[in-house]
C-alpha positions as YAML, in Angstrom:
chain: A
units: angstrom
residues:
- id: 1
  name: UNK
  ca: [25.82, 12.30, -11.02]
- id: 2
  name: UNK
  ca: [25.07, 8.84, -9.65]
- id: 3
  name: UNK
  ca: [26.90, 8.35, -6.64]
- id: 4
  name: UNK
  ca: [27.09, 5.08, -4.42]
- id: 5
  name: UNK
  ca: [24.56, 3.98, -1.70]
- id: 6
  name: UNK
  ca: [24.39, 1.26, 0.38]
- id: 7
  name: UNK
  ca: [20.51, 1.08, -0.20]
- id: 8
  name: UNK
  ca: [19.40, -2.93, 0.37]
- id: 9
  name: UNK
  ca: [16.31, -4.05, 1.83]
- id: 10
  name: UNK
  ca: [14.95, -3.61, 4.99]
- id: 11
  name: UNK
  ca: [15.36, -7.07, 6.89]
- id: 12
  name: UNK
  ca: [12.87, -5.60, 9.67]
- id: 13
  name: UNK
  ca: [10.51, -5.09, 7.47]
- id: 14
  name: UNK
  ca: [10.90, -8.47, 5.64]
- id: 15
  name: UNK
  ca: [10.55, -10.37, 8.65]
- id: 16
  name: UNK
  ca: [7.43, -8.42, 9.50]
- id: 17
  name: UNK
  ca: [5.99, -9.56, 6.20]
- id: 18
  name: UNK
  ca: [6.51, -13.35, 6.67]
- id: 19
  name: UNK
  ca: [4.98, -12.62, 10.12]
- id: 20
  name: UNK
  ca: [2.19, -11.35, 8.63]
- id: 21
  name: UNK
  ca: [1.55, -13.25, 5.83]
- id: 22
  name: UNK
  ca: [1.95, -16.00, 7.78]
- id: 23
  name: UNK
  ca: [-0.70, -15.48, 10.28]
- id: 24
  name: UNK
  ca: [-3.16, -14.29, 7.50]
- id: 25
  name: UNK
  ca: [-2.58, -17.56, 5.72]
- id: 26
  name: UNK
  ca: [-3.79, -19.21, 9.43]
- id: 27
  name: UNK
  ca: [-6.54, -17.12, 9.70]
- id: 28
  name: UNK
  ca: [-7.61, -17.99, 6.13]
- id: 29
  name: UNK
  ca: [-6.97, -21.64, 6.54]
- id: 30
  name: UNK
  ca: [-9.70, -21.63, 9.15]
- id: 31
  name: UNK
  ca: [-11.74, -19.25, 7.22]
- id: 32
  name: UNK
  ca: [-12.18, -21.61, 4.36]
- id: 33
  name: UNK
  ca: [-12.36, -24.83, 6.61]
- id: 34
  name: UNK
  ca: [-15.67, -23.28, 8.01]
- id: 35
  name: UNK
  ca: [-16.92, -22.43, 4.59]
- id: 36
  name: UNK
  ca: [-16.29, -26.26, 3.58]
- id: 37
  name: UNK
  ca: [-17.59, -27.51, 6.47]
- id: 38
  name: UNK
  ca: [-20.76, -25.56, 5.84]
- id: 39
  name: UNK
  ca: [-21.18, -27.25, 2.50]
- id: 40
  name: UNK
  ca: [-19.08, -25.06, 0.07]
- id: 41
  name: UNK
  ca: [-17.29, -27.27, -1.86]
- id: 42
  name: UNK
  ca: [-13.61, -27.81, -1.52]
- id: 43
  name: UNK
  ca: [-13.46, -27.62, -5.47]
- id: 44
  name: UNK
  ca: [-15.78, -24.58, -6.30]
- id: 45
  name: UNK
  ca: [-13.99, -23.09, -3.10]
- id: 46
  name: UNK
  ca: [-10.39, -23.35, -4.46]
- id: 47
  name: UNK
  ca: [-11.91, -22.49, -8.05]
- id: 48
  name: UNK
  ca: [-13.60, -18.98, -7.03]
- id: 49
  name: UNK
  ca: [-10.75, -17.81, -4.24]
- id: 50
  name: UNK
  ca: [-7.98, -18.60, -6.80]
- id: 51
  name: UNK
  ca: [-9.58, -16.69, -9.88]
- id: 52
  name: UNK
  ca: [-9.85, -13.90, -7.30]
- id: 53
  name: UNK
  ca: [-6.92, -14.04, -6.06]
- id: 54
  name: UNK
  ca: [-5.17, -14.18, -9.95]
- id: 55
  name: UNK
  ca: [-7.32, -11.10, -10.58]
- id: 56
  name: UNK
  ca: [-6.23, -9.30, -7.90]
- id: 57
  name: UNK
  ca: [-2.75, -9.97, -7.98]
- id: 58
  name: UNK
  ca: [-2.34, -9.51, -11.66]
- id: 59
  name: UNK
  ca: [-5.12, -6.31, -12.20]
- id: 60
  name: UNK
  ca: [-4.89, -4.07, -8.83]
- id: 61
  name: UNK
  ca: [-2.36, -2.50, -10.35]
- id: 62
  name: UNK
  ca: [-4.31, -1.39, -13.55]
- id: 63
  name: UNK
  ca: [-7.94, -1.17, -10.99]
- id: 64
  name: UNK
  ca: [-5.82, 1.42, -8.61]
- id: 65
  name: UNK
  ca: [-4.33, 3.68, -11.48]
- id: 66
  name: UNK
  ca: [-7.76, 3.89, -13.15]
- id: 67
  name: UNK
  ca: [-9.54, 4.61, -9.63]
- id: 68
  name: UNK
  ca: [-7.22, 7.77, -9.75]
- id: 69
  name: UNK
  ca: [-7.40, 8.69, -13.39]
- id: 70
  name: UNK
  ca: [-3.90, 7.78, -14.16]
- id: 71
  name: UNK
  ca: [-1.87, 6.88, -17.38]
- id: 72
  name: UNK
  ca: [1.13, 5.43, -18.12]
- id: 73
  name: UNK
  ca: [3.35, 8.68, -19.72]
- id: 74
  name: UNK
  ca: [6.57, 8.49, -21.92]
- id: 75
  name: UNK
  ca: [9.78, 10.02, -21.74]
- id: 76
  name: UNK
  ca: [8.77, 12.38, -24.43]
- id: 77
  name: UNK
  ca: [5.93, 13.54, -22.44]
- id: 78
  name: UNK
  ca: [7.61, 13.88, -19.18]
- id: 79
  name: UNK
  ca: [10.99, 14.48, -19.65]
- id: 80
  name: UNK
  ca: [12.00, 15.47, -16.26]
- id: 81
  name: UNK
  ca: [10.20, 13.30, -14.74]
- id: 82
  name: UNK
  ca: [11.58, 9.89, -16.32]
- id: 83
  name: UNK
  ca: [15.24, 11.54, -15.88]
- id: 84
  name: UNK
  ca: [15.09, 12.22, -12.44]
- id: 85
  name: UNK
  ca: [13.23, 8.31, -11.90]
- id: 86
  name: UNK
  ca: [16.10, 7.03, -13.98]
- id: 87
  name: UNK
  ca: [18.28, 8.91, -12.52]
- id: 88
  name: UNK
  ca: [17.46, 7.40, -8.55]
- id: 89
  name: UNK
  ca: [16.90, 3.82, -9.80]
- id: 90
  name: UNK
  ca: [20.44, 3.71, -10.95]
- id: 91
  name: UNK
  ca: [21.62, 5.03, -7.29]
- id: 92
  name: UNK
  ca: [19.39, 2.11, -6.31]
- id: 93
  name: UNK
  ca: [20.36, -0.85, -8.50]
- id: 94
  name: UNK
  ca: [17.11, -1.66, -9.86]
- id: 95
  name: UNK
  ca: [15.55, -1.53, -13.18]
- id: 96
  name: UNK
  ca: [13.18, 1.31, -13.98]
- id: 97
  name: UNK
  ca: [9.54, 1.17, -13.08]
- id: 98
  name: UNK
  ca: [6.65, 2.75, -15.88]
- id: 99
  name: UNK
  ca: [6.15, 6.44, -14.98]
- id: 100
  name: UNK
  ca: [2.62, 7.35, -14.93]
- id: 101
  name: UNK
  ca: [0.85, 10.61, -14.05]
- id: 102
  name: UNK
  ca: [-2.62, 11.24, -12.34]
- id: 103
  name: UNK
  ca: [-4.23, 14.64, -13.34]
- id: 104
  name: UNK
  ca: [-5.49, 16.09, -10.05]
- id: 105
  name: UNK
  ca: [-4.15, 18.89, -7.52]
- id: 106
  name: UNK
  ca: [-4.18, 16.53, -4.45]
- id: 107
  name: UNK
  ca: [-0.35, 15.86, -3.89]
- id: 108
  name: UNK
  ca: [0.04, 12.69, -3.40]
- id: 109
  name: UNK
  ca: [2.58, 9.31, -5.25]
- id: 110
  name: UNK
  ca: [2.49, 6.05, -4.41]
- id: 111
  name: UNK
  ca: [3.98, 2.42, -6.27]
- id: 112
  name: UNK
  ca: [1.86, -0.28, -7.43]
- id: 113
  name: UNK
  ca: [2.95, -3.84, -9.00]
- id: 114
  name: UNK
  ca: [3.57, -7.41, -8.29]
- id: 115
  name: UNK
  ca: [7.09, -7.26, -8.49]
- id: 116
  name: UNK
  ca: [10.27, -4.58, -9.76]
- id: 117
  name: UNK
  ca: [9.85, -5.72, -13.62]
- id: 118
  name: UNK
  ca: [6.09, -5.51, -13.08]
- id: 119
  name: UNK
  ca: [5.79, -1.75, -11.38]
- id: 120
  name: UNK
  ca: [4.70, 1.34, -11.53]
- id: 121
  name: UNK
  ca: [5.73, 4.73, -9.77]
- id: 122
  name: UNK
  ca: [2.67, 7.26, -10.06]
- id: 123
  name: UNK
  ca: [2.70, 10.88, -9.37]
- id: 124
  name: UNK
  ca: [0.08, 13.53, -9.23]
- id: 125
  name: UNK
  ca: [0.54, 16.55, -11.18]
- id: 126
  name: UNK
  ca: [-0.53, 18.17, -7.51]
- id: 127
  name: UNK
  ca: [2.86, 16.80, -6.29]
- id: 128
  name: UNK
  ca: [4.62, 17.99, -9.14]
- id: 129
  name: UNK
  ca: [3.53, 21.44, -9.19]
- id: 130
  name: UNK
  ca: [4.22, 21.87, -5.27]
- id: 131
  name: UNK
  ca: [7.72, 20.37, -4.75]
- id: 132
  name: UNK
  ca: [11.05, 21.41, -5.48]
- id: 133
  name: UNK
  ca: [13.03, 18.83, -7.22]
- id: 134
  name: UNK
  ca: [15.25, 18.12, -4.28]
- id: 135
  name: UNK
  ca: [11.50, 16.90, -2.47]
- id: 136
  name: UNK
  ca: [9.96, 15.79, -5.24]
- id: 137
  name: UNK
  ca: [13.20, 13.10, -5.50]
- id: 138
  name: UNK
  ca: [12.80, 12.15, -2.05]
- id: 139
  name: UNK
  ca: [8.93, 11.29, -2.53]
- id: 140
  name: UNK
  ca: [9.99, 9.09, -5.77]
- id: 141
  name: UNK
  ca: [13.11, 7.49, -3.81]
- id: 142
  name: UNK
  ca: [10.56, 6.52, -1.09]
- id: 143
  name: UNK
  ca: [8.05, 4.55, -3.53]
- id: 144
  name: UNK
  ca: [10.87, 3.10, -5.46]
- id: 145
  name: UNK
  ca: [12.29, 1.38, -1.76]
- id: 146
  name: UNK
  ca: [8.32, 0.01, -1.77]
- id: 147
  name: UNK
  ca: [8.89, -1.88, -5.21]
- id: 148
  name: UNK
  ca: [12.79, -2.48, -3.82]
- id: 149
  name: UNK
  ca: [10.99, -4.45, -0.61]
- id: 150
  name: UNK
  ca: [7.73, -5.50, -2.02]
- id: 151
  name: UNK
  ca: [6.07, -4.76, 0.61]
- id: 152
  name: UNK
  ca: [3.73, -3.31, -1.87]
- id: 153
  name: UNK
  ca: [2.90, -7.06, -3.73]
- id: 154
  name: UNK
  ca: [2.57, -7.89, -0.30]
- id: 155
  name: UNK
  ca: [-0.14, -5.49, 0.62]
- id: 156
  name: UNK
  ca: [-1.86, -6.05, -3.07]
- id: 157
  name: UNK
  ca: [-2.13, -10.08, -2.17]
- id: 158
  name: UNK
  ca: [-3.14, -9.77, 1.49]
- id: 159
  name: UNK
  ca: [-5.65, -7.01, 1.15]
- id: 160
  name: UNK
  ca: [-7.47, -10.03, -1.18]
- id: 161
  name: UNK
  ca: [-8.34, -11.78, 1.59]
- id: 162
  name: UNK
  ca: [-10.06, -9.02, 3.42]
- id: 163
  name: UNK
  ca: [-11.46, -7.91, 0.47]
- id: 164
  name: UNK
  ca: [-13.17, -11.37, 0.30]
- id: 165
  name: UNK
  ca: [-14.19, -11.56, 4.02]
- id: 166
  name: UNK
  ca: [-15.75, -8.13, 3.68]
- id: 167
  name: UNK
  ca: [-17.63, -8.72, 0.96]
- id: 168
  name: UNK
  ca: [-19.10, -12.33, 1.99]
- id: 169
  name: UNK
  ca: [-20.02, -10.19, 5.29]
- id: 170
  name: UNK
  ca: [-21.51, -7.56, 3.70]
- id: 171
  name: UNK
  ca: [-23.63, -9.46, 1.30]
- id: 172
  name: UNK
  ca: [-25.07, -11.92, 4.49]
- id: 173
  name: UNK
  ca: [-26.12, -8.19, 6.36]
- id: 174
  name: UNK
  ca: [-27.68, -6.80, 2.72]
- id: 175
  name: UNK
  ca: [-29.56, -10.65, 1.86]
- id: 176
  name: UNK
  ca: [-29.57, -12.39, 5.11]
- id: 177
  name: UNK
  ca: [-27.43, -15.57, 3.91]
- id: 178
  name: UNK
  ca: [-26.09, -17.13, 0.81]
- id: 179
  name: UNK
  ca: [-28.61, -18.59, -0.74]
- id: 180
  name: UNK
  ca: [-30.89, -20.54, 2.16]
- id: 181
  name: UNK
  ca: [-30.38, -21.95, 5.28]
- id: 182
  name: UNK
  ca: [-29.28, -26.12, 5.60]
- id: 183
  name: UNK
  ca: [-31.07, -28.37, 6.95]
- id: 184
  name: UNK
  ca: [-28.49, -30.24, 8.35]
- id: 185
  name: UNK
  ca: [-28.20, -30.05, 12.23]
- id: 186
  name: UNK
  ca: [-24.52, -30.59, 12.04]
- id: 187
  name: UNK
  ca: [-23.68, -27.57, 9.87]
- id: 188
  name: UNK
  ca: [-22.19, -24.24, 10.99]
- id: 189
  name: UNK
  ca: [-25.11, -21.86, 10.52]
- id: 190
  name: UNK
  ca: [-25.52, -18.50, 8.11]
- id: 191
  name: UNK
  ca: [-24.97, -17.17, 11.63]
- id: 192
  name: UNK
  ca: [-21.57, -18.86, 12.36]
- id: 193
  name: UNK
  ca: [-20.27, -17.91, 9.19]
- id: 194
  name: UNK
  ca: [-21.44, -14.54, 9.13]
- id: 195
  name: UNK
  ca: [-19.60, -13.71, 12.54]
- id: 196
  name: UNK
  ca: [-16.11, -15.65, 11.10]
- id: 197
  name: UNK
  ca: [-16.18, -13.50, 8.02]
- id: 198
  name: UNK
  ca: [-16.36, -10.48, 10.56]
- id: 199
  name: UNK
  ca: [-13.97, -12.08, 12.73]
- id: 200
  name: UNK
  ca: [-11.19, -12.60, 9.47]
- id: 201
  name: UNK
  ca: [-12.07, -9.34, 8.07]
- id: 202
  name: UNK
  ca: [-11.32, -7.19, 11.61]
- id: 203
  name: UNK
  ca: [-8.14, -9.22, 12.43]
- id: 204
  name: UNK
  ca: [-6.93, -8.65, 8.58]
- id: 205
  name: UNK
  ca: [-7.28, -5.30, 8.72]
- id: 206
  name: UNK
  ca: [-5.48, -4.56, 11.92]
- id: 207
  name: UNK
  ca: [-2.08, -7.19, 10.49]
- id: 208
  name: UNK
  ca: [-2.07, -5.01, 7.48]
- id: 209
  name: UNK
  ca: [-2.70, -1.58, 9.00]
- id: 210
  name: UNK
  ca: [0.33, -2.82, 11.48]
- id: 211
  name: UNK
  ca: [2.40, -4.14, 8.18]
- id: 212
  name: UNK
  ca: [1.36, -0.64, 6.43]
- id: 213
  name: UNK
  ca: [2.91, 1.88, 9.39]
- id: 214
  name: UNK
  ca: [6.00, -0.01, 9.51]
- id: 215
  name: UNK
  ca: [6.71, 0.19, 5.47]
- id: 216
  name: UNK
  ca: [6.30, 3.48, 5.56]
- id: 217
  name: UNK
  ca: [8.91, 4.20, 8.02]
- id: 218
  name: UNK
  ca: [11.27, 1.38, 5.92]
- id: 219
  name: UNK
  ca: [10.52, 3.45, 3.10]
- id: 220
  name: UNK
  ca: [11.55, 6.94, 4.36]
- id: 221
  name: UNK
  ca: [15.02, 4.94, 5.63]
- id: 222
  name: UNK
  ca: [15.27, 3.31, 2.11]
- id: 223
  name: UNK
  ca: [14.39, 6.94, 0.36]
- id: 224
  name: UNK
  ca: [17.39, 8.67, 2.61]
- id: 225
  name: UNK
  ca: [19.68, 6.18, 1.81]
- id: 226
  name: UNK
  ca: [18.78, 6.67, -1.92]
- id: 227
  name: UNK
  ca: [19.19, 10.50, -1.93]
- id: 228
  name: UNK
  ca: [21.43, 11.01, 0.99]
- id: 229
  name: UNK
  ca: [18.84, 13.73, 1.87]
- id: 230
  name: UNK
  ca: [16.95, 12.55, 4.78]
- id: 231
  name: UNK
  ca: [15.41, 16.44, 5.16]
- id: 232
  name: UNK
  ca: [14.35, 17.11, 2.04]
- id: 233
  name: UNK
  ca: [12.27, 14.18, 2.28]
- id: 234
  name: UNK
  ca: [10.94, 15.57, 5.49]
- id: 235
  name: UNK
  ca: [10.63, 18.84, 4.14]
- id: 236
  name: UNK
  ca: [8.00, 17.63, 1.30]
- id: 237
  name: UNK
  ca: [6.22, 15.49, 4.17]
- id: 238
  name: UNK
  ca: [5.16, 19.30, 5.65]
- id: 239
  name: UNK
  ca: [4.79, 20.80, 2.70]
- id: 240
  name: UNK
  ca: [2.25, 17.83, 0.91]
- id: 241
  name: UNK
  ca: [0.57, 17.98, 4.82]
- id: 242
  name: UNK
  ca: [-0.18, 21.86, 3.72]
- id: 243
  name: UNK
  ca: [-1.32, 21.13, 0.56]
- id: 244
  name: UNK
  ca: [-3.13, 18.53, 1.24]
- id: 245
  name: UNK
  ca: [-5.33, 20.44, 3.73]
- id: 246
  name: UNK
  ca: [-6.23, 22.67, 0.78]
- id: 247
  name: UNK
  ca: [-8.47, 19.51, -1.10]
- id: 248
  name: UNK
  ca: [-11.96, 19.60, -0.94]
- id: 249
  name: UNK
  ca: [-12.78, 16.24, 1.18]
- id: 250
  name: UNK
  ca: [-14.41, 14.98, -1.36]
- id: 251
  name: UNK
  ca: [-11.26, 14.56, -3.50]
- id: 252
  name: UNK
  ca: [-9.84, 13.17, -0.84]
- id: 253
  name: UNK
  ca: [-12.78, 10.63, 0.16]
- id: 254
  name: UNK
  ca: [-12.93, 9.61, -3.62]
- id: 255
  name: UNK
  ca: [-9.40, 8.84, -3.59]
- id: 256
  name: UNK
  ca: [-9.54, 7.03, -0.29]
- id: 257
  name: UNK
  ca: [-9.34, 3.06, -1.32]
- id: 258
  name: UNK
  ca: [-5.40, 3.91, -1.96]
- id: 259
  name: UNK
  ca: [-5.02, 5.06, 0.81]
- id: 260
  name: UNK
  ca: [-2.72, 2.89, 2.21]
- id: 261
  name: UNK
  ca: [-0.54, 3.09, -1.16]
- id: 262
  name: UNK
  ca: [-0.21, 6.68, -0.85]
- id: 263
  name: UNK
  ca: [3.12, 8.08, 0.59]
- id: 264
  name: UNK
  ca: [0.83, 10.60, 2.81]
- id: 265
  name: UNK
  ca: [-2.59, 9.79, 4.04]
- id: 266
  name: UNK
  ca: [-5.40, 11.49, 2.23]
- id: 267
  name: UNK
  ca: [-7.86, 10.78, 4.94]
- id: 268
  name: UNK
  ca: [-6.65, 11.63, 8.52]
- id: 269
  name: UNK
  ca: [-8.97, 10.49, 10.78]
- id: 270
  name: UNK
  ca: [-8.70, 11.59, 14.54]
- id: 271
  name: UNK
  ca: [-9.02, 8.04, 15.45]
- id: 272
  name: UNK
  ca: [-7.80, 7.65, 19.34]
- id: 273
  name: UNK
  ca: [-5.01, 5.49, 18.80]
- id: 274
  name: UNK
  ca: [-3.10, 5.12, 15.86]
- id: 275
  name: UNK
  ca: [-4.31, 1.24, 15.65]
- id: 276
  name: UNK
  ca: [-6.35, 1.69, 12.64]
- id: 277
  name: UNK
  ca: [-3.83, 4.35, 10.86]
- id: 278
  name: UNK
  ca: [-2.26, 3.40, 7.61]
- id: 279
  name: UNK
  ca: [0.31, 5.65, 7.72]
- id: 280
  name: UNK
  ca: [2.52, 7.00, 11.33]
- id: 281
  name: UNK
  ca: [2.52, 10.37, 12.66]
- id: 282
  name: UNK
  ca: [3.89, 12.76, 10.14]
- id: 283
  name: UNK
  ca: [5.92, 14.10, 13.45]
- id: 284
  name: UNK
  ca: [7.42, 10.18, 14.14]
- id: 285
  name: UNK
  ca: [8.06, 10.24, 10.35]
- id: 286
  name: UNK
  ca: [10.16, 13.40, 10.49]
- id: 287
  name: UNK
  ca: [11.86, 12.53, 13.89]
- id: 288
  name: UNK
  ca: [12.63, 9.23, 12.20]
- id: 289
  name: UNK
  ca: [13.94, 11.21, 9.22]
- id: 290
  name: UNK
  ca: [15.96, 13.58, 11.74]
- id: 291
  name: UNK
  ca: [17.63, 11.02, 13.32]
- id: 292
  name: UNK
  ca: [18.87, 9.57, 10.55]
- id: 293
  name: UNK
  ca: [20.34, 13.07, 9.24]
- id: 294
  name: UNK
  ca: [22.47, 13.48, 12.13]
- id: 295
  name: UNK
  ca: [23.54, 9.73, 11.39]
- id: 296
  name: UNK
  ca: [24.57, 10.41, 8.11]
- id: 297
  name: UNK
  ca: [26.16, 13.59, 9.22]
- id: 298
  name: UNK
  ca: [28.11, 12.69, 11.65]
- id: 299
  name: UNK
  ca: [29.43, 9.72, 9.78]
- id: 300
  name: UNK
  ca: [30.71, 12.14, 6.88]
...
């Protein structure tokens, strides 16, 4: 039943990562020149951010599907499930991802990996049980355009660096410095470096939260292309929105650092302005998805 698609990446989207890569990469540069300049040495400096780094690029994957109880299930296991992921990736053009399942009723999916031969596509059973196929496809075409655009080894790398920042900030509030205070005049002091490590975290966090809102809209394009079903996709957008109201918030808070893999948030905050959202308005998302309907049907 595979049928053609003109599914490719998203060249908005691609651009937008360069941007945002590159600017992280300046804010970094700085970040470490400070550290070095307060004594850290350039060595031990490269040393500890690279092993980092390797670990984080290499293990999020495994951290994130163990932070949500998830395993890696075989066709025998999940029949339907691998068929219907088979199914899409040949509509797509890529090669299949590992299939894994997490056992809890919030309904929720989301794609983790550092590239297409190196991914996974996880669903919850939540998900499963409360879409119809024709949704349930859209939710798995979405995540399989994240792997398609990479956007989500993007978001696995630069989330490092923030990761980093927050932690060197959070250990200078809980010890008050790292390790003593220099006596050299000309050194940046714990101070300094305390407020840059603020500084890189808060301007990290806002490039990615920017980076995250736009893949998600890429996404939905990507998953409508896929399926050639731009409503069904909207249609499960409402209907995981329902369920997901129906989880205890403290599933949903213990399930929060994925948050921005997720293909619906699992923390909505009422924030004022949708600066520090990971996701976009469920309501953009389906006028975006509406749009492109009347696209598609008008061009049939």
């Amino acid at each position: 039943m595979a049928r053609p698609t003109s599914f490719r990446r998203d060249s908005g989207l691609q651009a937008r990562m360069l941007l945002t890569m590159f600017l992280l990469g300046l804010v970094y540069v700085v970040f470490v020149g400070i550290f070095v300049a307060a004594g850290a040495g350039a060595v031990t400096m490269l040393v500890i951010f690279g092993a980092f780094a390797l670990v984080q690029l290499f293990f999020a994957d495994k951290i994130g599907l163990r932070a949500m109880g998830a395993h890696e299930v075989s066709p025998q296991e999940a029949p339907e499930l691998h068929a219907m992921i088979e199914r899409l990736c040949i509509q797509a053009d890529i090669p299949k991802p590992k299939v894994a399942v997490a056992h809890t009723s919030m309904p929720n999916a989301f794609a983790m990996g550092r590239s297409q031969k190196h991914a996974t596509v996880c669903v919850t059973t939540g998900i499963m049980e409360l879409l119809p196929a024709a949704e349930l496809e859209g939710v798995i075409a979405h995540e399989l355009t994240h792997i398609v655009n990479r956007d989500v080894a993007i978001m696995t790398f630069a989330s490092f660096f923030a990761s980093v920042a927050a932690m060197i900030a959070q250990n200078g509030f809980l010890f008050g410095g790292f390790g003593g205070h220099s006596d050299d005049d000309d050194s940046p002091s714990f101070l300094v470096i305390l407020l840059v490590s603020i500084a890189v975290y808060a301007v990290s966090f806002v490039l990615m939260q920017a980076l995250s809102r736009y893949r998600e809209f890429a996404a939905d394009r990507g998953a409508a292309q896929i399926t050639g079903r731009p409503m069904a996709l909207a249609s499960a957008l409402r209907r995981i929105s329902s369920g997901m109201d129906r989880i205890p918030q403290q599933d949903l808070r213990a399930a929060g650092e994925l948050q921005a893999f997720f293909i619906f948030p699992a923390l909505r905050k009422g924030s004022i302005s949708g600066l520090f959202a990971t996701h976009p308005p469920m309501e953009k998302r389906i006028e975006a998805l509406s749009r492109l309907e009347a696209q598609m049907h008008g061009a049939a």
